[in-house]
C-alpha positions in Angstrom: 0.0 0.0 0.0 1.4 3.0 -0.4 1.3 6.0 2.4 0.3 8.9 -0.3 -3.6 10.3 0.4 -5.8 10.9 -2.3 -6.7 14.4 -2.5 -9.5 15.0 -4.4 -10.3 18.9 -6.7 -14.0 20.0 -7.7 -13.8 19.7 -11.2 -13.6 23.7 -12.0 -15.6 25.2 -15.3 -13.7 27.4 -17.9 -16.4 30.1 -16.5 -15.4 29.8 -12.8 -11.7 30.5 -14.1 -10.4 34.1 -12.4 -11.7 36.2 -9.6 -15.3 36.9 -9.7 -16.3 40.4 -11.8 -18.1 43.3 -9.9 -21.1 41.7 -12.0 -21.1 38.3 -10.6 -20.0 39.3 -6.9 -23.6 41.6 -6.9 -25.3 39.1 -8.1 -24.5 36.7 -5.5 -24.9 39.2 -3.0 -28.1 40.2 -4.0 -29.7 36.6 -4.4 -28.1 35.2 -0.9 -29.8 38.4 0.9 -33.0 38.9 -1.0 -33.8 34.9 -0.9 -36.7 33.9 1.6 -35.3 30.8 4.3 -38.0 29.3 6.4 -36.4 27.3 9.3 -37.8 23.6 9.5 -36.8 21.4 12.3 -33.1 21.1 13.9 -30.6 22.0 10.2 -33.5 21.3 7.7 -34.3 24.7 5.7 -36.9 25.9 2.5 -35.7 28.5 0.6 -36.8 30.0 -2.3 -34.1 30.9 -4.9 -33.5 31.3 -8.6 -30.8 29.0 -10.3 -30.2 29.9 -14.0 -33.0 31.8 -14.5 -35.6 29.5 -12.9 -37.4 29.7 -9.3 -36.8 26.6 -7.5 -38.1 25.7 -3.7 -35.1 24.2 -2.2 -35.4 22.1 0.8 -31.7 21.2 2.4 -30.0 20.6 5.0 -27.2 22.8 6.4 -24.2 22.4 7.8 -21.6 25.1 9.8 -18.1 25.3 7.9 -15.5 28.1 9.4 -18.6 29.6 11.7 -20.4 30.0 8.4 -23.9 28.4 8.1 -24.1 26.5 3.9 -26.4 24.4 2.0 -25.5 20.6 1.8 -25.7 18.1 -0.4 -28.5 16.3 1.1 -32.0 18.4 -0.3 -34.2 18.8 -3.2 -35.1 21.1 -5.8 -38.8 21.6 -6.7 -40.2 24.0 -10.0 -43.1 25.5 -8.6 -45.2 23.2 -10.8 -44.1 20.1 -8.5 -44.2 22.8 -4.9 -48.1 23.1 -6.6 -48.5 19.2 -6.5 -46.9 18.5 -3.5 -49.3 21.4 -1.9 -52.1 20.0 -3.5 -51.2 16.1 -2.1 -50.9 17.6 1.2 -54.2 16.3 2.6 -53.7 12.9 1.4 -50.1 12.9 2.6 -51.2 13.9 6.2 -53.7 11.4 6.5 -51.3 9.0 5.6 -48.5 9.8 7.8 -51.2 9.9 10.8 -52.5 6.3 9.8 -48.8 5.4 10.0 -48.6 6.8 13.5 
């Protein structure tokens, strides 16, 4: 075996290559303090953000890195056509998880 660790790089795009313009760095700003985050239970979140151009409801879970609160891996993406169908199933999903109970 040999005593050499695997390090592991994100894969970077040609558009993530160099600092961040003025353009991009307001952009991020804006969307990170202008996005609506409804606390869940215990790290779960629901935000609702835009990612290339399209609303999504993201529910995640956090985690803290450097005393900084981020999204994880762990979470879905809805469009608001499937938010509309979950909200719609909600009766049906209630009743369900009570006769589970």
């Amino acid at each position: 075996m040999s005593s050499k660790k695997a390090s592991f790089q994100k894969k970077r795009k040609p558009e993530d290559e160099g600092s961040d313009t003025k353009d991009q760095a307001e952009k991020k700003s804006k969307s990170d303090s202008s996005e609506p985050i409804f606390e869940l239970a215990g790290n779960k979140k629901v935000s609702v953000r835009t990612f290339k151009g399209k609303v999504l409801i993201d529910i995640r879970e956090y985690y803290t890195a450097s005393g900084e609160e981020k999204p994880g891996k762990k979470g879905i993406a809805l469009s608001p056509e499937q938010w509309k169908v979950l909200v719609s199933s909600m009766d049906d999903i209630s009743a369900a998880v009570e006769k589970m109970s």
